[in-house]
RODO-2510 file (C-alpha; in nm, 4 decimals, decimal comma):
residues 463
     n   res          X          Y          Z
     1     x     5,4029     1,9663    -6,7759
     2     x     5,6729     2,2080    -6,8260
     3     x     6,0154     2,0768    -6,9127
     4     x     6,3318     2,0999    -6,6623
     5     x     6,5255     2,3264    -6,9063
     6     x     6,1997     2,5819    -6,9474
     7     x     6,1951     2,5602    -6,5509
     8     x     6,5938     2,6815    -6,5300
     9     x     6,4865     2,9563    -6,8230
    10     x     6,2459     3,0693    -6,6055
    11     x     6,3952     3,0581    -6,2788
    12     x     6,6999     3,2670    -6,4740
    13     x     6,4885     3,5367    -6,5671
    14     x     6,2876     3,6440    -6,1721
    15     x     6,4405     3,7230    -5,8541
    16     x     6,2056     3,5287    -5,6917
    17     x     6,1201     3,1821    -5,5921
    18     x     6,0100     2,9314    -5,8624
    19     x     5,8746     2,5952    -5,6781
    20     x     5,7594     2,2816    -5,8460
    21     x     5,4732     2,0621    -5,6413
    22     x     5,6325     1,9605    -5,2505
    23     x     5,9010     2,1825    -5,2837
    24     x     6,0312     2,5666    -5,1865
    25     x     5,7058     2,7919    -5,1251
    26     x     5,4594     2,6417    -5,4325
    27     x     5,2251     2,4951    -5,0950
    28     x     5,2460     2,8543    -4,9554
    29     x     5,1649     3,0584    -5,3055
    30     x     4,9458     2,8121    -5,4320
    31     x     4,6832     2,8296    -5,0620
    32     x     4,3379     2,9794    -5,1827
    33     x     4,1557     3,1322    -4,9071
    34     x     3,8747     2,8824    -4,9719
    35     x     4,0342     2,5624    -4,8936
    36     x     3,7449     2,3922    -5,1422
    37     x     3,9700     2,5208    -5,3710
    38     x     4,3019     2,3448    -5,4260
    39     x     4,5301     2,4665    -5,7209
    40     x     4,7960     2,2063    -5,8622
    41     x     5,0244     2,4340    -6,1064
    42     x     5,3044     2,2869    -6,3003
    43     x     5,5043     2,5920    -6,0797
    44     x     5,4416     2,8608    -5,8939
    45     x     5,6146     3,1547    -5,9189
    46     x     5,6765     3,3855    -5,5787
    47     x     5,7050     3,7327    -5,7618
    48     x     5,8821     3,9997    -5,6002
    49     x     5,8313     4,3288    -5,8178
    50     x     5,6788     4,3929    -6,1407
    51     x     5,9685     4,3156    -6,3193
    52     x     5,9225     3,9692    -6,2426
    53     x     5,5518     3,9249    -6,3487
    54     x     5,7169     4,0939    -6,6780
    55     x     5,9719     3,8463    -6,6891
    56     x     5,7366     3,5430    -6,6073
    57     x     5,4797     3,6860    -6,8915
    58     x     5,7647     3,6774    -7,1625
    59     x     5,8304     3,3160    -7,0936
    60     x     5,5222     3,1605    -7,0250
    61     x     5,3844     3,3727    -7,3594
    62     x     5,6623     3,2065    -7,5555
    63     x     5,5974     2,8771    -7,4708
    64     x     5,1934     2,8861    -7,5180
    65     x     5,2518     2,8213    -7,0989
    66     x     4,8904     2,9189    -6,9771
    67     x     4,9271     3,1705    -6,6547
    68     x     4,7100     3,2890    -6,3432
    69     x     4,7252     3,5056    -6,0696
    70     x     4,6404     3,5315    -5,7372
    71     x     4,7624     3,7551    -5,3861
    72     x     4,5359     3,6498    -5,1011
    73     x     4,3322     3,3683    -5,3089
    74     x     3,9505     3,5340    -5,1525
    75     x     3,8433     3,4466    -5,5360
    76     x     3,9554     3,1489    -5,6441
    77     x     3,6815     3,0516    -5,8373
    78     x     3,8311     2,6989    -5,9823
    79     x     4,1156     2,4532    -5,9410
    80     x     4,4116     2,5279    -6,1833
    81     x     4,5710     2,1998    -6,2065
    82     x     4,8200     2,2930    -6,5345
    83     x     5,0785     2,6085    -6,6079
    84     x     5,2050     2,8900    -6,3937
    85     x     5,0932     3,0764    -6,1200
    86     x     5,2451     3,4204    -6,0369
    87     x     5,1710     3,5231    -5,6483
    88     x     5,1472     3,8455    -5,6429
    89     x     5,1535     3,8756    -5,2269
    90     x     5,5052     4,0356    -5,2523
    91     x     5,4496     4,3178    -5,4127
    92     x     5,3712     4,5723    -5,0996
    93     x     5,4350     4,9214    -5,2761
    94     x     5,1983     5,1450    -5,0634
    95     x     5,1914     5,5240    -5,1201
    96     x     4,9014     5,7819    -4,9705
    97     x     4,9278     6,1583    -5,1228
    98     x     4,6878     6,3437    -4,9902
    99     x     4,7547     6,6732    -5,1725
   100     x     4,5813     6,4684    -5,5013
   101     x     4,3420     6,2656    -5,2376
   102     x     4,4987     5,9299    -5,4307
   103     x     4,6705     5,6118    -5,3334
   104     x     4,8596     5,4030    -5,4706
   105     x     4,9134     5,0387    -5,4063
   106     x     5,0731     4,7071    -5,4850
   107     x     4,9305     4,3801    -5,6048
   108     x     5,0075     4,2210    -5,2550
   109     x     4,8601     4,4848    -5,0257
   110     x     4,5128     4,4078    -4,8381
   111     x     4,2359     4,7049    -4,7416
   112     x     4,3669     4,6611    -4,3739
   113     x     4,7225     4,7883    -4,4830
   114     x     4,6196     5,0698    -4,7222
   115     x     4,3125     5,1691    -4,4437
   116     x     4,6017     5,2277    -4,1449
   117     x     4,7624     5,4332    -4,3915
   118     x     4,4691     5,6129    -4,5264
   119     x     4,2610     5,6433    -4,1867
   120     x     4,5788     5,8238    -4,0232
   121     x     4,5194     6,0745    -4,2500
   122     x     4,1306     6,1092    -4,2240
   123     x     4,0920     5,9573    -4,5483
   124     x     3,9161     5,5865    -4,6656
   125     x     3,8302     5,3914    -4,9366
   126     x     3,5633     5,1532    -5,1267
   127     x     3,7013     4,8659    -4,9107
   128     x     3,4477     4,5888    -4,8941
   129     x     3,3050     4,3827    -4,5737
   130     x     3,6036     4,2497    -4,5032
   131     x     3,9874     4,4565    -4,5161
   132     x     4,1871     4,1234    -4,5321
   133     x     4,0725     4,1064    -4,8843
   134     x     4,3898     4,2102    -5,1760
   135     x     4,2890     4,5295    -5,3185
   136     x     4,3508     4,4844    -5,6752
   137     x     4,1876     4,1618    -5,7132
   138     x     3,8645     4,2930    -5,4837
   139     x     3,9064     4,6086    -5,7574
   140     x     3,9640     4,4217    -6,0788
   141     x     3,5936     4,2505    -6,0434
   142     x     3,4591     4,5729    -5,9533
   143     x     3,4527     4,5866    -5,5736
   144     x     3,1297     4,5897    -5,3774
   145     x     3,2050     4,8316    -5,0799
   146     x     3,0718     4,8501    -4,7267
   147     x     2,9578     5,1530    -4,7809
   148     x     2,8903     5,1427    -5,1886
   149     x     2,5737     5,3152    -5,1650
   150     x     2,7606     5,6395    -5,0331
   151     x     3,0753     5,5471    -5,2661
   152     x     2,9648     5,3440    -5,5842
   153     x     3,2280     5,0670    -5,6677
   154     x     3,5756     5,0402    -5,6039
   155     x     3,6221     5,0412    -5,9777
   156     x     3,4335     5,3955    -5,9964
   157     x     3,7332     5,5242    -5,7991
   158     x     4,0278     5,3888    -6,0122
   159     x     4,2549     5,6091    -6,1958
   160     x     4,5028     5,4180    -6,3194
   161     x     4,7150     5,0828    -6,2861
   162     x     5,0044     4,9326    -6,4145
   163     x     4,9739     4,5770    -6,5875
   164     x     5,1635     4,3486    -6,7381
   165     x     4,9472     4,2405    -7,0543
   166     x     4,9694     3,8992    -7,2238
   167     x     5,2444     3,9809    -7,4458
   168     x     5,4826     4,0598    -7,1518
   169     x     5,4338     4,4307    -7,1874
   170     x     5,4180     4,6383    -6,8654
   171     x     5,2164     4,9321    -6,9120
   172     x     5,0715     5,2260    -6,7837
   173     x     4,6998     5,2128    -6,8172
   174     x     4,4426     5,5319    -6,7421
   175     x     4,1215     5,6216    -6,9211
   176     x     4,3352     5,8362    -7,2246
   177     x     4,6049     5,5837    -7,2450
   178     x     4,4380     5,2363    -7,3398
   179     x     4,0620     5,3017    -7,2781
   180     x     3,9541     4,9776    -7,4299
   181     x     4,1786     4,8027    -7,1410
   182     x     4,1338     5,0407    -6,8794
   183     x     3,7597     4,9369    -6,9414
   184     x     3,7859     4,5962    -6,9186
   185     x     4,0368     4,5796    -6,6122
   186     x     3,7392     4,7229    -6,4461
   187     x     3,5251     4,4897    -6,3877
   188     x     3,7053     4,1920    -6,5647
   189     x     3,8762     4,0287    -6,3231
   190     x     4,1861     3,8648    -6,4135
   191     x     4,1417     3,7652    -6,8400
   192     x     4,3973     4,0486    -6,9526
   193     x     4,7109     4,0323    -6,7465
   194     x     4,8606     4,0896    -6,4495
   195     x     4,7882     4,3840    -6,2635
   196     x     5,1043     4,4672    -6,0620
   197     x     4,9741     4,8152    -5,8686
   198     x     4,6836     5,0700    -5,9166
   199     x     4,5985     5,4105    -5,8184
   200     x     4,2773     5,4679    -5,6517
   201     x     4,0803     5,8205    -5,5414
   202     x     4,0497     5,8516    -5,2134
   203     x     3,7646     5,9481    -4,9555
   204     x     3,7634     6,2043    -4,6841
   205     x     3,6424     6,0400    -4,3417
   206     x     3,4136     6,1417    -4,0941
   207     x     3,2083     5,9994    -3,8499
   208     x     3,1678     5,6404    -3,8458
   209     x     2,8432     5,4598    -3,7136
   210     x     2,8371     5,0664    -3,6877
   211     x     2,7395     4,7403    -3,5850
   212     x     2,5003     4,4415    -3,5435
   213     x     2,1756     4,4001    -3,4322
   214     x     2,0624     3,9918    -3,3714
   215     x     1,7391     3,8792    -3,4096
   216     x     1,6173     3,4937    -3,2522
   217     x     1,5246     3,2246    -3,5643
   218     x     1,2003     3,2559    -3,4870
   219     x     1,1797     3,6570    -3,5440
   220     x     1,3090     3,5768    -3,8924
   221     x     0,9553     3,6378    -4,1072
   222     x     0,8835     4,0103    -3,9077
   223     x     1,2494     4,0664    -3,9527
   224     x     1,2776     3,9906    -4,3023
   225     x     0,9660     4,1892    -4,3932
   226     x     1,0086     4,5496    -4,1596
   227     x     1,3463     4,5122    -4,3482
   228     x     1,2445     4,5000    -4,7340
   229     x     1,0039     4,8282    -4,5810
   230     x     1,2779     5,0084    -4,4207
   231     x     1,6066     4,9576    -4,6028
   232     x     1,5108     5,0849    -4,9728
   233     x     1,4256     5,4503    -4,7891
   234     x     1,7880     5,4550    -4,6093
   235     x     1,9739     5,7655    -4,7469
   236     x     2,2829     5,6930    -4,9536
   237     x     2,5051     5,7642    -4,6374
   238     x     2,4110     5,3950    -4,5018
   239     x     2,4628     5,0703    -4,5500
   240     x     2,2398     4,7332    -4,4638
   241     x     2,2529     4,3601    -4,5169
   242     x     2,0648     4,1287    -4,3597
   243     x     2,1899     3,7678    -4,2450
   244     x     2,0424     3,4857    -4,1987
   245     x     2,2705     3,2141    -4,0063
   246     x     2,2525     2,8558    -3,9569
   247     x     2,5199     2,7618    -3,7179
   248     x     2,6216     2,3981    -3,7662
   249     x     2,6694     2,1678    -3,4291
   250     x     2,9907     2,1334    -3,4206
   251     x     3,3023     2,1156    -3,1507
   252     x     3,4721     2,4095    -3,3060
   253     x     3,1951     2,6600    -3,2413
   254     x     3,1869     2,8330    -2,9176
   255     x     2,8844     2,6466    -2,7420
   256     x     2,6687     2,9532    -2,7246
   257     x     2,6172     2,9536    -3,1187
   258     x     2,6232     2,5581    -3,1756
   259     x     2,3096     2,5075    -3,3866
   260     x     2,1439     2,8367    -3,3330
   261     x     2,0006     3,0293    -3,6623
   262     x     2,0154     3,4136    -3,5907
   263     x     1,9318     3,6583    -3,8114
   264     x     2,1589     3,9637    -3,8099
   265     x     2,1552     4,3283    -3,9101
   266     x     2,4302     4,4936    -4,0258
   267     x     2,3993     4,8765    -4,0244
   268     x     2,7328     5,1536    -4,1284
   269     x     2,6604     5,4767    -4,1978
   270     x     2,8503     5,7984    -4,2368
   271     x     2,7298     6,0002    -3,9795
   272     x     2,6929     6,0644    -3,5802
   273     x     2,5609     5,8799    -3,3418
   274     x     2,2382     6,0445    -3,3429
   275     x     2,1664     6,0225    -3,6514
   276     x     2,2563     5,6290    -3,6471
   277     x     1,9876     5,6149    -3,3503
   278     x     1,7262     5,7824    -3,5476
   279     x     1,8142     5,5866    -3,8580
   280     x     1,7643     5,2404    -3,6972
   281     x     1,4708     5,3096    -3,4803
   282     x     1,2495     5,1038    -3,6716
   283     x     1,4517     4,7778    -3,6574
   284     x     1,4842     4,8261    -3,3005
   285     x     1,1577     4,8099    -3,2573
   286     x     1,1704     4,4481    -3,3093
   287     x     1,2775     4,2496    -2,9589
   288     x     1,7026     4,1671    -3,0344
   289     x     1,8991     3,9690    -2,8492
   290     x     2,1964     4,1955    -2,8752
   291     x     2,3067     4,5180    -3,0268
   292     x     2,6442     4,6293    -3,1165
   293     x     2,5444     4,9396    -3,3044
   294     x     2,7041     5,2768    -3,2789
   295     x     3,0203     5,4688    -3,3170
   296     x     3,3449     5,2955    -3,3893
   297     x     3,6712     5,3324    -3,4452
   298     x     3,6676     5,3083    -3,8752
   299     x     4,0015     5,0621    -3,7996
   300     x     3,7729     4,7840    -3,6346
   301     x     3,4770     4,8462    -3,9140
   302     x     3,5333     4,4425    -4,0068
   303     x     3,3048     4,3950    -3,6626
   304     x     3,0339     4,5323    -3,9190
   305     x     3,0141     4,2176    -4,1404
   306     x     3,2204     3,9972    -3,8994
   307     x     3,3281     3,8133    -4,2016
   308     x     3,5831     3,4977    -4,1779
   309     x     3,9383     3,5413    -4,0842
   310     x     4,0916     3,2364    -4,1414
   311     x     4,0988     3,0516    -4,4526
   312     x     3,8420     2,7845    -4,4509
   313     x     3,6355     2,5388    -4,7065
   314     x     3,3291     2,7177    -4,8447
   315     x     3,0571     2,6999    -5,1261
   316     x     2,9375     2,9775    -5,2573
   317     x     2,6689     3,1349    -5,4972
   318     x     2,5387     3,4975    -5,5424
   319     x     2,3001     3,6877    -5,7843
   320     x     2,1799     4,0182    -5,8333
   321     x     1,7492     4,1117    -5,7351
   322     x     1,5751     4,3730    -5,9209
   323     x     1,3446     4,3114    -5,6674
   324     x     1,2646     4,1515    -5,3599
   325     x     0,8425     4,1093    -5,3371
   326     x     0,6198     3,9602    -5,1128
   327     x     0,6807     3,6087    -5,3507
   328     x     1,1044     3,6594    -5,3560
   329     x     1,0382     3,6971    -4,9486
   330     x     0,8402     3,3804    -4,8784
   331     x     1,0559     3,1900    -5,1192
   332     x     1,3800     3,3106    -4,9197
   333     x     1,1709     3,1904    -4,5900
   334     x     1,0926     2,8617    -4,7417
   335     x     1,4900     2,7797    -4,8608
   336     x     1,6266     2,9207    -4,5343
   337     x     1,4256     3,0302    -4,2527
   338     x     1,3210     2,8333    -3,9535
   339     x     1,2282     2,4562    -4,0390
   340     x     1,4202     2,4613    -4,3642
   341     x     1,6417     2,2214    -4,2385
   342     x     1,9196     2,3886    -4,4687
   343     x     2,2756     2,2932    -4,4572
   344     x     2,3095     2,6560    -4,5991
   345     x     2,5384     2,8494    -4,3230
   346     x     2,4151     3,2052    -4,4293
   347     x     2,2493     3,3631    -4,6669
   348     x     2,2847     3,7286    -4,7095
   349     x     2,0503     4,0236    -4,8525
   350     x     2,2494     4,3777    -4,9117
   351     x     2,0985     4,6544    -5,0315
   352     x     2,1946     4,8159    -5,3509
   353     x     2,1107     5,1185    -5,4942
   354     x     2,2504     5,4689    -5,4081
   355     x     2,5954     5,5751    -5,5737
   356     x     2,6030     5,2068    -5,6757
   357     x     2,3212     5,2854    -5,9149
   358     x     2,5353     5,5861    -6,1048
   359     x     2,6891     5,5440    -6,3926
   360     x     3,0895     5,5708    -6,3652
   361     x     3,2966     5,8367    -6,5094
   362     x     3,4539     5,5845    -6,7674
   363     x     3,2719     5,3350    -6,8711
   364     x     3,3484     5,0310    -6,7215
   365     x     3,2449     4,6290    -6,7596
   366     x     3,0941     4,5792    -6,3552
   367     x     2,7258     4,4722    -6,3274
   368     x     2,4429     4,5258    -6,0723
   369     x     2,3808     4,9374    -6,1154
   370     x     2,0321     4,8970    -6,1272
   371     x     1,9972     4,5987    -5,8588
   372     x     1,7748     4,7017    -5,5423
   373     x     1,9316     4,3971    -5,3457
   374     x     2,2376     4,1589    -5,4047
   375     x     2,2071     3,7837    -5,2574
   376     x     2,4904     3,5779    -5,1256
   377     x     2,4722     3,2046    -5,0182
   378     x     2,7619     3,0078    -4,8143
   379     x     2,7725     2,6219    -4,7053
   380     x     3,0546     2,4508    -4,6093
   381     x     3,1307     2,1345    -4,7629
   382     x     3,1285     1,8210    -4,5067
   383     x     2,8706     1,9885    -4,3133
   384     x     2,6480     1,7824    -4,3454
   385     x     2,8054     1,6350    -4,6568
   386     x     2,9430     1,8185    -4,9685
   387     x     2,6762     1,7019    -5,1708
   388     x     2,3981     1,7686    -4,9743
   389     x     2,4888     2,1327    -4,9379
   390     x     2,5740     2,1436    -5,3231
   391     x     2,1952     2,0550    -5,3724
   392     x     2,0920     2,3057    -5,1217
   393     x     2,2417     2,5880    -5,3139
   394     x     2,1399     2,4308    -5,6601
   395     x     1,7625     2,4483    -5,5449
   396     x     1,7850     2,8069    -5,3947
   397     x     1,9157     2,9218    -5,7027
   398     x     1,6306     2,7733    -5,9134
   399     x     1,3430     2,8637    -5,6505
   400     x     1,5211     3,2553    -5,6802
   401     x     1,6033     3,2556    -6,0257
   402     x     1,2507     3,4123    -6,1221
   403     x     1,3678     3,7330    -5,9410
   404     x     1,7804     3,6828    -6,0553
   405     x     1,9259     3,9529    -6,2937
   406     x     2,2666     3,8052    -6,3254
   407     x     2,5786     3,8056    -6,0666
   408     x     2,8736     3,9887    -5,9616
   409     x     3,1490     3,8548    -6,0553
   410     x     3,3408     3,8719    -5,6854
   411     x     3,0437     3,6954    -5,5871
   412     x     2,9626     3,4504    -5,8382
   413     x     3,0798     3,1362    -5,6988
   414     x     3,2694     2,8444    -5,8841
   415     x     3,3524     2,8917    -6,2378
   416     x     3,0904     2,7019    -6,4520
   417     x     3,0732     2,7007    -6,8307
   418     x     3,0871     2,9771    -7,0698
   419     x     2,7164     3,0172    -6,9942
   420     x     2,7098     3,0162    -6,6380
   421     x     3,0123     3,2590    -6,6430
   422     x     2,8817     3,5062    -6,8746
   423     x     2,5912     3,5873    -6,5918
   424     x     2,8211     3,7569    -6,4458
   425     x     2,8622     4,0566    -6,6440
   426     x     2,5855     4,2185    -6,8384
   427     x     2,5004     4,1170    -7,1957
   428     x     2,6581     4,4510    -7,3648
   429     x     2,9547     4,4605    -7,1116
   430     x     2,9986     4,0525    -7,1808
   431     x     3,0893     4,1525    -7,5232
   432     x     3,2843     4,4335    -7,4489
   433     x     3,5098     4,2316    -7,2484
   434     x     3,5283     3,9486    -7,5327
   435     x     3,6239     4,1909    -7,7946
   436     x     3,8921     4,3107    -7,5058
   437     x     3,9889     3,9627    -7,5122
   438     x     4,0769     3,9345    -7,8912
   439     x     4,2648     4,2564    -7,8988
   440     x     4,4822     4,2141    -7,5816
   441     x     4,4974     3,8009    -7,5239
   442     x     4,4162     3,6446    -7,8588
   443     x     4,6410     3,3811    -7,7249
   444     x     4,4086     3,3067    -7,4728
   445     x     4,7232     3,2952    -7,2170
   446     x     4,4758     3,3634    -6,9438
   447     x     4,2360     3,1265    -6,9115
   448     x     4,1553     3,0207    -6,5888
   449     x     3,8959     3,0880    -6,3483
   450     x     3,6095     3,3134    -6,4325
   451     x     3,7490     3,2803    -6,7984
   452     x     3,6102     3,5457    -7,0987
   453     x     3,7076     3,3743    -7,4249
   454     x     3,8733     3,5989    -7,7047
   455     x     3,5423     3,6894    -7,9366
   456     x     3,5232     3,3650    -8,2318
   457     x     3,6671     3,0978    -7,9510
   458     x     3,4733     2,8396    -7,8756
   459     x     3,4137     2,7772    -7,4716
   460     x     3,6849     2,6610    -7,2857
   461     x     3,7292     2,5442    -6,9528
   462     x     3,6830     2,7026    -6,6631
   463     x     4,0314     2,6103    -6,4924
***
């Protein structure tokens, strides 16, 4: 609990709003994205530039006041129920200069902002399947793009940011600078400060191919195997994940969709229209019950993944495949395809690979370079019932984990113990990041979340 006087010292020191539980904006700042996810703060603190996260640093660091941060809340990956949260959504600094091909952006600013800028101007970025996500927090844990297999991860295309570190310093950060932090801000999420803007390489932009193909439930064995045949020989220009959807029967779903399981393709690539054609031939092959592939305007490339615009309660868990056999494919089909009876609402297969398999030109702390496929799983508590689709993701993960090779870390899912977190980085980067941790937050002022402990602390919790 942080005392009234310590609350007046802070609210002294920022320009902007400071809110206690039921008052000001705390219900506003504090909303995750996943509304599973509830934070309870002892404040929340509405920061308006980076002078403020400075500020808020200084106190909180002085009073052994643990902090956290968050913009749009996509990863909240536990509850924070004590200290302060800084909202970062504020801070909307947005510069494109295409002379350098760079851009530069705020800790507030989404993919959708920074892409109207950057598409205007024939440029793009490692955005990932959906642009409502923050950039800097998508970046931070590494960033799975879109389209990583033509442009690695986001974190591949950082050159520098500016973060406040745990002992209210706000600093200028490249790979000459601080290369032991520049390391670990890519790729280690949120355990070293407070990122307040970054500048990012940009992409020149072409032609833009796109869409969905959806299969029937009952297609989902042929689909799932002509895809494992076709996808590993795509060329590093496209993009593929495969879906497979368990509508639930509810009133809030158009009645079309109510209890329906398709299975959809999703297909970008950077190229024309014929070559898109040629490309997915062999997946059109198999009978679909619609298509939406083919050129698009980059601006509406979200139609790709279709991915959730409003905030909503979710479960989630993801790991990395080195592999996905015969054995991986009929144990998929047995968790999730037709007469499962899952509560699972999707489960999604992406290919890796491409200029996600290259090694970055700084070394970095971001897993999954040498993954061929990257699996995603989302229920949604109360349908049926939060613990039955708890299970159903607890026994997926144990009937997969013979083919698992770890996590990302944007995908992990809830924050579990030191040992369950630590599969989300590799073994050599999992240290690199700890020994980060002693040099930069010995204090262990960040600690919430997908928490790295300093190197010599014993676990802690996860929020």
């Amino acid at each position: 609990m942080i005392q009234q006087p310590d609350l007046e010292s802070l609210k002294g020191a920022v320009r902007g709003i400071v809110s206690l539980p039921g008052e000001g904006t705390y219900a506003e700042d504090t909303a995750a994205f996943n509304l599973a996810q509830v934070h309870h703060p002892d404040a929340v603190l509405g920061a308006v530039d980076a002078e403020d996260v400075r500020s808020a640093v200084v106190w909180a660091a002085h009073r052994s006041i643990p902090v956290a941060v968050q913009a749009t809340g996509h990863n909240a990956a536990a509850p924070m129920d004590e200290g302060l949260l800084v909202n970062t959504s504020r801070l909307q600094d947005l510069h494109v200069d295409p002379e350098s091909g760079t851009f530069s952006v705020g800790a507030g600013v989404r993919w959708d902002t920074a892409l109207r800028e950057l598409v205007s101007r024939g440029l793009t970025a490692p955005h990932g399947s959906s642009t409502r996500v923050g950039v800097v927090g998508y970046t931070v844990g590494g960033g799975l793009p879109l389209m990583g297999r033509a442009l690695g991860f986001a974190s591949d295309h950082v050159r520098s940011f500016d973060v406040v570190t745990p002992d209210g310093t706000l600093r200028y950060v490249d790979a000459e600078t601080e290369p032991q932090l520049f390391t670990a801000l890519r790729g280690g999420k949120g355990n070293y400060g407070i990122v307040t803007a970054l500048r990012m390489a940009a992409v020149p932009l072409g032609d833009f191919y796109g869409g969905q193909l959806v299969y029937p439930e009952e297609a989902a064995g042929d689909v799932l195997d002509a895809f494992r045949s076709w996808a590993p020989g795509l060329p590093n220009e496209a993009s593929a994940s495969l879906a497979f959807m368990h509508m639930p029967d509810v009133p809030f779903l158009p009645p079309e969709i109510r209890g329906t399981a398709p299975v959809i393709l999703r297909f970008g690539l950077f190229g024309d229209e014929e070559w898109g054609d040629q490309l997915l031939g062999p997946m059109r092959s198999l009978p679909a019950v619609s298509d939406t592939a083919g050129p698009m305007d980059y601006l509406g490339v979200d139609a790709v993944h279709g991915d959730p615009a409003d905030p909503a309660p979710s479960m989630e868990r993801g790991m990395i495949l080195a592999d996905l056999d015969e054995d991986a494919a009929a144990e998929l089909l047995r968790q999730i395809g037709p007469g499962s009876g899952t509560p699972v609402v999707m489960l999604e297969l992406r290919l890796m690979g491409g200029a996600l398999a290259q090694e970055p030109p700084f070394p970095d702390t971001v897993s999954g370079r040498s993954a061929a496929f990257h699996l995603f799983v989302l229920g949604v508590p109360g349908l049926p019932a939060p613990d039955q689709v708890e299970s159903a993701l607890a026994r997926l993960a144990v009937a997969l984990e013979p083919y698992a090779a770890g996590s990302l870390i944007n995908f992990h899912g809830p924050a579990g113990d030191e040992q369950d977190r630590a599969r989300a980085w590799e073994p050599a980067a999992y240290e690199v990041l700890k020994s980060a941790k002693a040099s930069w937050d010995p204090q262990n002022l960040f600690r919430f979340g997908h928490a790295v402990p300093p190197v010599g602390l014993m676990d802690i919790p996860a929020g």
